[in-house]
N, C-alpha and C positions, 0 to 999 in steps of 0.2 A: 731353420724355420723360425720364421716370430711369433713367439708369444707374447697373447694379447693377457693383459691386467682386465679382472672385473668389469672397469668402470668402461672402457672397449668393446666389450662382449656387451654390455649393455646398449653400446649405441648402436650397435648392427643389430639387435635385436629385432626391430622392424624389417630388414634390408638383410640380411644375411647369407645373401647371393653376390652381394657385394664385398665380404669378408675379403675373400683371396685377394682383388682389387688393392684392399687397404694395405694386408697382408705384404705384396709386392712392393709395392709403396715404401711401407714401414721398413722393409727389411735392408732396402736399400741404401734410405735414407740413414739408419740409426749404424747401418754399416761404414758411411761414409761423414757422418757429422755424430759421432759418439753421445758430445755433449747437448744436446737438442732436450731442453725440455718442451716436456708435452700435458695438454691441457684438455681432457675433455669434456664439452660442455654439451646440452642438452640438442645444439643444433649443427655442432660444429667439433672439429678435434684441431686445435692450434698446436704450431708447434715455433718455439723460439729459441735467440739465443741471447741476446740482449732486448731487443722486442720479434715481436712476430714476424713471422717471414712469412710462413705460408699454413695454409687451412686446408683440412676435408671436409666436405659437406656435402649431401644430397640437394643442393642449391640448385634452383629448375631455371639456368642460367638460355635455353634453346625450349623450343616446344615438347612436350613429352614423346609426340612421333618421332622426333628428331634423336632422341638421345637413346642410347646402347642400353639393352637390360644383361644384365645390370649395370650401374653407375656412378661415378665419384665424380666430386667436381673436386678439382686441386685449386685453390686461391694461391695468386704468389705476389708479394708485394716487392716492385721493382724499380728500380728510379728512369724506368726507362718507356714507352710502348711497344709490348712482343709484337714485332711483323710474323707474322706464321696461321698456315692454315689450321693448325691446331687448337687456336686461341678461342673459345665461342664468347669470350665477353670479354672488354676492359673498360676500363674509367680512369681518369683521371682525378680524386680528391683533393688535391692540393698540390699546388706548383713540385715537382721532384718529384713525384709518387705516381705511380702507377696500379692497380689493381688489375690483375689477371687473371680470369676463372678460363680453365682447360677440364674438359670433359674426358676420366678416363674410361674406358669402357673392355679394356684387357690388360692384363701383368705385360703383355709384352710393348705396350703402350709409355713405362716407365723403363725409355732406352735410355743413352746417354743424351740424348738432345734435351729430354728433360731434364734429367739432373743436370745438367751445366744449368740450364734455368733456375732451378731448387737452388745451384751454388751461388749463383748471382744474388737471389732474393737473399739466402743467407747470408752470404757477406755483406749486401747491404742494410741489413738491420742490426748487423756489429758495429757497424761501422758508422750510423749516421747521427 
């Protein structure tokens, strides 16, 4: 099970139906990318390994009807555009880069199809 540090418990403090979301999330990830620093900040919980890869946020990326209670938006930064019904938002900010907000809305939501995406974002912000 993952435990969360203070500054975690702080940020679900508003949202804390959302814990397990993260919880799922987190455990997965730090099971499978050890070295992952993590950053949390008032709006957002970055996580990197040479820069950013990917973010949590309560980011209101779809209408509020539209999105699952509770709610995570996963940011993933990718050199690529995600084709997939899962994606509710991207951008492009600069030539190579992609931005991708995916709405998570249950633990069983962070299958494998995610994580290959998490590993893409990851490798490429080692690498770029």
């Amino acid at each position: 099970m993952y435990q969360f540090d203070l500054e975690e418990l702080a940020f679900f403090e508003a949202q804390p139906a959302a814990r397990p979301l993260y919880e799922a999330f987190a455990e997965k990830l730090f099971a499978r990318c050890p070295d992952v620093r993590k950053k949390v900040g008032k709006s957002q919980i970055a996580f990197s390994n040479r820069h950013v890869f990917a973010c949590i946020s309560f980011l209101r990326v779809r209408r509020k009807a539209d999105l699952p209670d509770p709610f995570l938006v996963l940011t993933l930064g990718l050199p690529f555009p995600l084709e997939s019904d899962r994606v509710a938002a991207k951008t492009q900010p600069w030539p190579g880069r992609w931005t991708t907000h995916l709405v998570l809305g249950s633990g069983e939501e962070t299958d494998e199809e995610l994580f290959e995406w998490v590993r893409q974002a990851y490798l490429f912000a080692a690498y770029k």
